[in-house]
C-alpha positions in Angstrom: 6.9 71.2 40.7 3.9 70.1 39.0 5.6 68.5 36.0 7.4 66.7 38.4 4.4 65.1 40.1 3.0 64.8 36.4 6.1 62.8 35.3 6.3 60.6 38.3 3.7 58.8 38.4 4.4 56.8 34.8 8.1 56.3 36.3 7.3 54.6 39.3 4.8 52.9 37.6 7.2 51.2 35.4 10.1 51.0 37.7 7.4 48.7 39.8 7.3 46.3 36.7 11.1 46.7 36.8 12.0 45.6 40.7 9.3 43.2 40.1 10.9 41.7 37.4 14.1 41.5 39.2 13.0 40.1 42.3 12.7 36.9 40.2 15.8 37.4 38.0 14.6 38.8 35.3 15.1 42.0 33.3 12.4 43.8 31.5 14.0 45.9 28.4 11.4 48.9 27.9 11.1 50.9 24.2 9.7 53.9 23.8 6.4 54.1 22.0 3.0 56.3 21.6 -0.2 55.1 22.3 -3.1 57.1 20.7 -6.7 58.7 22.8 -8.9 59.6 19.8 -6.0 60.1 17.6 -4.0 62.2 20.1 -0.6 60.5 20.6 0.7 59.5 24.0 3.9 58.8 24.9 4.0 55.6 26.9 7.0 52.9 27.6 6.3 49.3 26.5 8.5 46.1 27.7 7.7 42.5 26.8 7.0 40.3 29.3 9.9 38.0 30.5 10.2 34.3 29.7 10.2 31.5 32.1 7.5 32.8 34.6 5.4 31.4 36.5 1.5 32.2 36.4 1.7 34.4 39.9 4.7 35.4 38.8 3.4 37.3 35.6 0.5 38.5 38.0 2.8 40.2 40.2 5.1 41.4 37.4 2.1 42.9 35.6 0.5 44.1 38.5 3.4 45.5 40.2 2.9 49.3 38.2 -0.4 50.2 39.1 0.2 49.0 42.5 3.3 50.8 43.2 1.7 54.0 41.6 -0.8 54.1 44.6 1.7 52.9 47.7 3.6 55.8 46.3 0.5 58.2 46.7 0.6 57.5 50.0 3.9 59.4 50.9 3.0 61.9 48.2 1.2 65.3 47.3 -2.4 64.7 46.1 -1.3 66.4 43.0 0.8 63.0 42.4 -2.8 61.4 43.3 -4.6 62.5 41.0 -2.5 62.2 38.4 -1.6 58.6 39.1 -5.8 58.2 38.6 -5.5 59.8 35.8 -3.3 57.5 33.8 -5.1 54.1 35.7 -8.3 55.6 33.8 -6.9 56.4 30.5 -4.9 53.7 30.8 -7.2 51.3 28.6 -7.7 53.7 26.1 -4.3 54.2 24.6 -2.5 51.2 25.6 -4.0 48.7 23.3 -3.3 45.0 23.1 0.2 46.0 25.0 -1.4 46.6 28.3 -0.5 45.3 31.9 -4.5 43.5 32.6 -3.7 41.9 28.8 -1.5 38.9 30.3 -4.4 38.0 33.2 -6.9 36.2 31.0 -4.6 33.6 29.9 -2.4 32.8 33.1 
């Protein structure tokens, strides 16, 4: 059960980017990648963000991970809690230039 609510919380996060996406008829086509934490590789799933979008469009569309990670926490175990703060805090450190707060400076 644990893996499950350790799992979960990077799937919801990027099936937010993906109804997001959607709900302005767009599809976002996600590869498989690793980010690295002091050398240690993570496994993370990276999409490129869809043409033709407006400036709160991109917002919402970026935003849309992190923000259904933590709705979700609401209906969930705190295990799923913590985890999901987990990955928002590591986040920055293995994501790179290919992160979701990278597209906000220059909208």
């Amino acid at each position: 059960m644990i893996f499950l609510f350790t799992i979960l919380p990077p799937v919801i996060h990027e099936l937010g980017h993906f109804l997001a996406a959607l709900l302005f008829g767009k599809v976002i086509k996600f590869r498989f990648s690793f980010g690295k934490i002091k050398g240690i590789p993570v496994p993370r799933w990276v999409w490129n963000l869809p043409s033709g979008l407006t400036k709160n469009q991109i917002i919402f569309v970026t935003q849309a991970g992190f923000v259904s990670e933590f709705i979700a926490a609401l209906f969930l175990p705190v295990i799923y809690l913590a985890v999901a703060c987990l990955h928002f805090t590591l986040y920055p450190w293995y994501a790179g230039k290919e992160n979701d707060f990278s597209h906000l400076g220059g909208v």
